[in-house]
C-alpha positions in Angstrom: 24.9 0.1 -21.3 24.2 0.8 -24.7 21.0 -1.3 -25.8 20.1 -1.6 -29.1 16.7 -1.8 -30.5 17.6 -5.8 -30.8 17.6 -5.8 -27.6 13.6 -4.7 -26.7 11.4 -7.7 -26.8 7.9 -7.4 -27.6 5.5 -7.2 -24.3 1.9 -6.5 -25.4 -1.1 -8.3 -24.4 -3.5 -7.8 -27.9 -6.9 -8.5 -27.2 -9.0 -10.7 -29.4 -9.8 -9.4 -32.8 -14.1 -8.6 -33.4 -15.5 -8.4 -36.3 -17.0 -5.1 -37.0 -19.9 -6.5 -38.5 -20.6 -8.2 -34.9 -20.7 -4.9 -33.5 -24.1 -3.2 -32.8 -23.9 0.7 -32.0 -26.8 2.6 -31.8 -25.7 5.6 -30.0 -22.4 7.6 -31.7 -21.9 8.9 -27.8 -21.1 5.6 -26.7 -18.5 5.1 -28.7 -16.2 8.2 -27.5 -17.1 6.9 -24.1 -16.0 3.4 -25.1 -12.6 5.2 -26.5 -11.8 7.0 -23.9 -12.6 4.2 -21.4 -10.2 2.0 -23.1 -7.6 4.5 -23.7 -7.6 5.1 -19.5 -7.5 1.6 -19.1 -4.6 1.3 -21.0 -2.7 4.6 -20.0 -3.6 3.1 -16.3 -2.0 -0.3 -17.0 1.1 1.1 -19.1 1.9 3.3 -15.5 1.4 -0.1 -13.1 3.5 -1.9 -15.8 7.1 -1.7 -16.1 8.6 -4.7 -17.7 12.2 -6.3 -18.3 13.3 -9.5 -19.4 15.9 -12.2 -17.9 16.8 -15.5 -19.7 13.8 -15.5 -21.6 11.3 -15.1 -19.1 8.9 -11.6 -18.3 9.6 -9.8 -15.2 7.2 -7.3 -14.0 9.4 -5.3 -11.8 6.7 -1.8 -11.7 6.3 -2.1 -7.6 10.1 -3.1 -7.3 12.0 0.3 -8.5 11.5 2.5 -5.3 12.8 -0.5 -3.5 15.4 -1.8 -5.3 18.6 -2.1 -3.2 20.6 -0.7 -6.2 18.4 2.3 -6.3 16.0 3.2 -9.0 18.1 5.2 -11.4 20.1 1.8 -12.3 16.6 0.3 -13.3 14.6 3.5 -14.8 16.6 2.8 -18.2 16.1 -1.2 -19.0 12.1 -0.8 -19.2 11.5 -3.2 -21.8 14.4 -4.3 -22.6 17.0 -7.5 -21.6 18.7 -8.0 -18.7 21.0 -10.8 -19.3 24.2 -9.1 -20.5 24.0 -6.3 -17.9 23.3 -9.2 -15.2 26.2 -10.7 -16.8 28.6 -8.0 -15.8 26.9 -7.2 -12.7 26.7 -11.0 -10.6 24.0 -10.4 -8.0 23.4 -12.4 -5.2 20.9 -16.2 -4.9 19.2 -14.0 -2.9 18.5 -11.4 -5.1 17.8 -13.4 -8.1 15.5 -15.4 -5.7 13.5 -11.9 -5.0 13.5 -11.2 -8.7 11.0 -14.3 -9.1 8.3 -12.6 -7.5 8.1 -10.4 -10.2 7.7 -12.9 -12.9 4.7 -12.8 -14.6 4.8 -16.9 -14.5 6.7 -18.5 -11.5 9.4 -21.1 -12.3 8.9 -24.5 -11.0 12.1 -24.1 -8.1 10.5 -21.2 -7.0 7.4 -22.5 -6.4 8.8 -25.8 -5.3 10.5 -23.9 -2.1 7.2 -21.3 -1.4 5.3 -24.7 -1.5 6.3 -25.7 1.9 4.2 -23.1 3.5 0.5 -22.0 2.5 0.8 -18.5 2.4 -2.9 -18.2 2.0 -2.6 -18.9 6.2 -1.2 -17.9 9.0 2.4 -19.1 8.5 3.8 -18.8 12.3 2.6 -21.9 13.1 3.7 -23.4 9.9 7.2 -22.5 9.8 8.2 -25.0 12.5 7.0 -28.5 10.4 9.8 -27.3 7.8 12.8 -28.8 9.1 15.9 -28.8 7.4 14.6 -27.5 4.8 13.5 -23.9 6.5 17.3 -22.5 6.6 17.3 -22.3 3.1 13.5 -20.8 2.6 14.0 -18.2 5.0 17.0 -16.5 3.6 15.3 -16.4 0.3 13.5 -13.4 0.3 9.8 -13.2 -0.7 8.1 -9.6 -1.7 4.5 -9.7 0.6 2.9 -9.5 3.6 3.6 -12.5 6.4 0.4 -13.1 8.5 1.6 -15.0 12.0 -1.6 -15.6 14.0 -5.1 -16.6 12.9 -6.5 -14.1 15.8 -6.8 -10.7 14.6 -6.1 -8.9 17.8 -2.4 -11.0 18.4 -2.0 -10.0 14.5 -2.5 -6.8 15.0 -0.4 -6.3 18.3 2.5 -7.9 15.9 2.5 -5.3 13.1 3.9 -1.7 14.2 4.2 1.6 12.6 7.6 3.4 12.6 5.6 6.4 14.8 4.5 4.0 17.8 8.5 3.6 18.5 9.0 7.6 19.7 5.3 7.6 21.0 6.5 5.0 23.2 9.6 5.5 24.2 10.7 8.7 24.0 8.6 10.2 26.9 10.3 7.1 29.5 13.8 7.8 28.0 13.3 11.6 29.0 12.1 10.1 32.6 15.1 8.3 33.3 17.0 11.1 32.2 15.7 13.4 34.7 15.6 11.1 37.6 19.3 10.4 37.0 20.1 13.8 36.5 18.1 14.7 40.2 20.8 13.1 42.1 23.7 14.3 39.7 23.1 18.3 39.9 25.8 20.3 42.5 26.9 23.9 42.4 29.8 22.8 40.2 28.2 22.9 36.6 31.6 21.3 34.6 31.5 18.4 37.3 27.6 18.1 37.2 27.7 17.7 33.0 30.8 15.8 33.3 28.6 13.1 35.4 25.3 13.0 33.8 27.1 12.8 30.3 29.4 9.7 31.1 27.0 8.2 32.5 24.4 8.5 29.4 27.4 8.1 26.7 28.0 4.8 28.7 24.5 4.0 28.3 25.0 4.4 24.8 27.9 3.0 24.1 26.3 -0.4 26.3 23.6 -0.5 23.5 25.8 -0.7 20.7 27.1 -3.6 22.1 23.5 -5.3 22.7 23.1 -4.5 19.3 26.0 -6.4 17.8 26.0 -9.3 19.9 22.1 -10.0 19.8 22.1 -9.2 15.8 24.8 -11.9 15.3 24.0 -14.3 18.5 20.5 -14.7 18.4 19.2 -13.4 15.7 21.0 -15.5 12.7 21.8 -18.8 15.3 20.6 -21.3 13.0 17.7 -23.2 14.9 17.8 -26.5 15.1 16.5 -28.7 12.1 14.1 -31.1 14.6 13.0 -28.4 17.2 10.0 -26.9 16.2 9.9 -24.5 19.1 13.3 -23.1 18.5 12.5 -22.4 14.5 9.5 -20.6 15.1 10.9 -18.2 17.8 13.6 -17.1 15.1 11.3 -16.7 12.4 9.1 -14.5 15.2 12.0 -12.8 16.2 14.0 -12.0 13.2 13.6 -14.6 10.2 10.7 -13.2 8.9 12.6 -10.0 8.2 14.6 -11.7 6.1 12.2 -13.5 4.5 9.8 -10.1 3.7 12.5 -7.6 4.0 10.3 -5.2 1.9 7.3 -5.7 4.4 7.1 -2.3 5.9 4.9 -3.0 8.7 7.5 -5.4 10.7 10.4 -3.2 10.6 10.3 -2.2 14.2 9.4 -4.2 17.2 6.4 -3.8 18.5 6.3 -2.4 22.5 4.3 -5.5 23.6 7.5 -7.4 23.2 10.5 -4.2 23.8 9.0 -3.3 27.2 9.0 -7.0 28.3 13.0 -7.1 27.3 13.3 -4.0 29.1 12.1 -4.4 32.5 14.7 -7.8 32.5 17.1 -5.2 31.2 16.4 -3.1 33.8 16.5 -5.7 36.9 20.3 -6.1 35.6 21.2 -2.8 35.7 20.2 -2.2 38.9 22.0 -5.1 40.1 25.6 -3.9 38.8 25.0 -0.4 38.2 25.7 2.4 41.5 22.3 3.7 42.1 23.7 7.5 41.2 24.2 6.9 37.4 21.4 3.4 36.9 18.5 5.9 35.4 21.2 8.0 33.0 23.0 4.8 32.1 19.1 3.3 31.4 18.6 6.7 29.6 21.5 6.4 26.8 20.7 2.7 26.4 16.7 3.2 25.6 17.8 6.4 23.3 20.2 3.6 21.9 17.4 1.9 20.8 15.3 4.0 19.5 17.9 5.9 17.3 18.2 2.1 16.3 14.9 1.2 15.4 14.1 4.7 13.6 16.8 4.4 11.6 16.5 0.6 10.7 13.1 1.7 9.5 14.9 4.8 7.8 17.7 2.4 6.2 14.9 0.3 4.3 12.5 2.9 3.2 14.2 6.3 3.0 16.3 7.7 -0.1 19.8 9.0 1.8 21.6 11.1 -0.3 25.1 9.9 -1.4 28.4 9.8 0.2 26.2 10.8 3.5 26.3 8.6 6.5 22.9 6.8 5.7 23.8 6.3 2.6 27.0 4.1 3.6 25.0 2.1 6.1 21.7 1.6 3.9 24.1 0.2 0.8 25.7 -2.3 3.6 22.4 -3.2 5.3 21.5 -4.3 2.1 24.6 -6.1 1.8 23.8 -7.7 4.8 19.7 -8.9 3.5 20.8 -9.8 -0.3 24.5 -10.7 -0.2 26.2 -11.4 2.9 23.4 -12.7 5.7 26.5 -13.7 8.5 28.4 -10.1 7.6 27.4 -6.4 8.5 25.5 -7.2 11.7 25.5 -3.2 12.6 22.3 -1.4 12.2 23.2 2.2 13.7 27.7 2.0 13.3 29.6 0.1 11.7 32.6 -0.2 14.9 32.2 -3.9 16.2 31.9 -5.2 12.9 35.2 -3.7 12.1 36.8 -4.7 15.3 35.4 -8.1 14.9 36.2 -8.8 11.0 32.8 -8.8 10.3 32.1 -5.5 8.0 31.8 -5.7 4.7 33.6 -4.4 1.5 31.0 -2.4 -0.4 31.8 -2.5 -4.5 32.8 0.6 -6.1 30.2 2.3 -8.0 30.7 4.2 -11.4 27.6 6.5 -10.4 25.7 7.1 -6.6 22.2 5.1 -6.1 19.2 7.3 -6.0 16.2 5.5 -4.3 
């Protein structure tokens, strides 16, 4: 895009004009210090600043370029400069315009007509339920900032999880239920001995692609109810206030206090269908399922793949999936039952690769 100087708007905040006859100075020191003060200030707010403009209105979009879903290098050029033509031949989403709104330096009156129905000033958890029909349409437009559930800091905090606490957790009883299965699995015969423990974890594996599909698509985007309160706030717990913060680090991951709960009932039905020889491998492949999940959910939204490698794919459709198309893409970790279920999605060919 070629952008002519027409095309740069003027952005700068002048401060108020003093008369230099109001100014009193009796130290020439204090003066250079004054200078170079101001010009930090200034070099400080030129680096947090990084402005564009859209139909006539100021977008700050500074914090937004290392998480752009079209990667930084298709912003790093427009600073200053007008978005509407290259909008124009580049349609994005309701969603993403929606998210572009948080930037503005002023909000438009829609926006603020839909963030409204919640004070975000408090904790929202208990809010989200009192919004009706109307919450369908808030959640899926995403928001860029924290979400506070509880009022009690301790439930608040048990809700928030780093990436880390995922592999702490669950690494060390993914290894234990490999070993236990492999116990009863080991004879003389070493092909037949691999040839056991391996099917049985590949089939453990294989299990948890499945649990991720289904509960993605089931559970996670079932639209609630418009008059039950209950069943609104559990999907916002569970999975609408991903969509409604998808740039909120800190809820990327589930925490353990709710994953180990879902695994013990996981576990009870294993045991019941599964032959006691291969339960703890078949256990084993579906826990490493998971975390190879959750790590690289995490990964998808805040790492920089490089192109034409296998993150790179999935991070462009899982952004698809937040921005574009919200009942397509389901798959976090493969892209297999959304092809065998005409779910996937048709990513648009790019003239260059996104850099994040």
């Amino acid at each position: 895009m070629d952008v002519g100087r027409d095309k740069r708007f003027d952005n700068t905040f002048h401060s108020e004009n003093v008369s230099a006859n109001n100014l009193k100075v009796k130290n020439a020191n204090t003066i250079c210090v004054n200078k170079t003060e101001s010009y930090r200030n200034e070099t400080t707010r030129q680096k947090s600043e990084f402005h564009v403009k859209y139909r006539d209105r100021v977008y700050n979009i500074q914090s937004f370029l290392g998480v752009h879903p079209g990667g930084k290098n298709t912003l790093i050029r427009f600073k200053d400069q007008i978005l509407d033509g290259e909008l124009a031949k580049y349609p994005h989403s309701k969603s993403a315009y929606y998210l572009l709104e948080e930037f503005a330096v002023q909000h438009q009156e829609r926006y603020n007509e839909c963030e409204d129905l919640v004070n975000w000033d408090a904790p929202i958890l208990r809010q989200v339920g009192l919004m009706g029909d109307r919450y369908w349409e808030w959640v899926n437009l995403p928001v860029n900032r924290p979400i506070r559930f509880f009022q009690s800091d301790i439930l608040e905090l048990l809700s928030i999880t780093p990436w880390y606490t995922v592999p702490i957790v669950w690494f060390p009883i993914a290894t234990y239920f490999f070993y236990m299965g492999c116990l009863p699995n080991i004879s003389t015969n070493i092909v037949i001995t691999l040839q056991r423990i391996l099917s049985s974890f590949v089939l453990g594996i294989f299990i948890w692609t499945i649990m991720e599909y289904f509960v993605h698509q089931k559970i996670f985007h079932l639209k609630p109810p418009h008059n039950s309160r209950l069943l609104i706030t559990l999907h916002f717990l569970f999975h609408g206030n991903h969509h409604k913060a998808p740039l909120d680090k800190r809820r990327l991951v589930f925490p353990p206090t709710f994953s180990l709960i879902v695994a013990a009932i996981v576990w009870q039905i294993y045991q019941a269908i599964f032959p006691l020889a291969i339960v703890n491998l078949v256990a084993a492949g579906t826990i490493t399922g998971y975390l190879c999940y959750d790590l690289m959910h995490y990964y998808l939204h805040n790492g920089a793949p490089k192109a034409e490698s296998y993150f790179y794919t999935m991070k462009r459709r899982h952004n698809y999936h937040h921005f574009l198309h919200h009942n397509q893409g389901f798959g976090v970790t493969s892209e297999l039952w959304d092809r065998l279920l005409k779910t996937d999605l048709s990513l648009r060919k790019l003239d260059e690769p996104l850099e994040w």
